[in-house]
C-alpha positions in Angstrom: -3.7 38.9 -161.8 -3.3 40.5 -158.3 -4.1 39.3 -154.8 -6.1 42.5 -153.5 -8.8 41.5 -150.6 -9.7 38.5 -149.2 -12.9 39.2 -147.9 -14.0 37.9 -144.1 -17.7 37.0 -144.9 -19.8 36.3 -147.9 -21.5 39.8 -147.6 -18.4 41.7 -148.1 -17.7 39.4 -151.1 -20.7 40.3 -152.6 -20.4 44.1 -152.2 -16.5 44.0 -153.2 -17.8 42.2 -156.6 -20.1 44.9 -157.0 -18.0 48.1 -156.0 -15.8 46.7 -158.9 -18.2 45.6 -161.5 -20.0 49.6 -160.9 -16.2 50.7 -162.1 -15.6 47.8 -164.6 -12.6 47.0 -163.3 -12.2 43.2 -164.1 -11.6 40.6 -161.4 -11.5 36.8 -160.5 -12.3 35.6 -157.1 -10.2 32.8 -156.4 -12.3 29.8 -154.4 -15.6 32.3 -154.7 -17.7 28.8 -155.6 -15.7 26.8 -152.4 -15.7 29.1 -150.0 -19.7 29.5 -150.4 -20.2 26.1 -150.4 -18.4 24.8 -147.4 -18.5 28.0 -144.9 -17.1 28.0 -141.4 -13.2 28.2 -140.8 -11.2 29.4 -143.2 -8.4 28.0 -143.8 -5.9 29.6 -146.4 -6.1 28.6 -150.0 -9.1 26.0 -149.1 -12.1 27.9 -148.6 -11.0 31.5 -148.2 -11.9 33.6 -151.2 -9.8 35.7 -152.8 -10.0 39.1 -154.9 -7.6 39.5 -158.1 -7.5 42.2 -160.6 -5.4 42.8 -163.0 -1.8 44.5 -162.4 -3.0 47.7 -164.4 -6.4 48.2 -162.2 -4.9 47.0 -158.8 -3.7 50.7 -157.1 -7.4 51.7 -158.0 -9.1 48.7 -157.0 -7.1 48.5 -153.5 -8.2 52.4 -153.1 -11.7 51.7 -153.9 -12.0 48.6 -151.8 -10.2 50.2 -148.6 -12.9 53.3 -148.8 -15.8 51.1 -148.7 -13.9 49.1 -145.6 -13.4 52.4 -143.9 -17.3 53.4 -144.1 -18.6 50.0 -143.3 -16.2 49.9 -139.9 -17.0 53.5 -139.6 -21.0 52.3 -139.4 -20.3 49.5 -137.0 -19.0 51.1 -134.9 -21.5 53.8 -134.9 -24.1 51.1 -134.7 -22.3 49.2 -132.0 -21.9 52.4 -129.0 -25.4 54.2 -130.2 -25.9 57.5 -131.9 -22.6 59.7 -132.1 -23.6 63.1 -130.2 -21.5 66.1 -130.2 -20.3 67.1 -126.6 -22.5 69.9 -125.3 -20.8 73.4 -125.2 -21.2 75.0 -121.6 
């Protein structure tokens, strides 16, 4: 298996497990039960989940994964300044 994501909050880890379950791409969240139960800082391999994926599905999985990021920080930041208007033409 292949480190691919470690995830920054629960949420994501929820919607990463399902972006690759949708494309049955098998993965193992290293400390997905710890990291859960004792939330707060993270501190490396204690309580910070990890995604893994198999060698063969990683390229694919990274893709997939970095697409979704890209949206969700595309969204926020949307969200965060207001509604995104085109400049007015003169």
């Amino acid at each position: 298996m292949v480190s691919i994501h470690r995830p920054h909050t629960l949420i994501e880890l929820a919607m990463a497990r399902s972006l690759l379950a949708a494309h049955d791409i098998p993965y193992f969240v290293h400390n997905g039960g710890y990291a859960s139960l004792y939330p707060g800082m993270q501190i490396g391999l204690l309580n910070v989940p990890t995604i893994m994926v198999p060698p063969s599905a990683a390229q694919f999985a990274e893709e997939l994964l970095r697409a979704y990021l890209e949206a969700m920080a595309c969204v926020w930041f949307v969200r965060r300044i207001g509604s995104v208007q085109a400049p007015k033409e003169s």
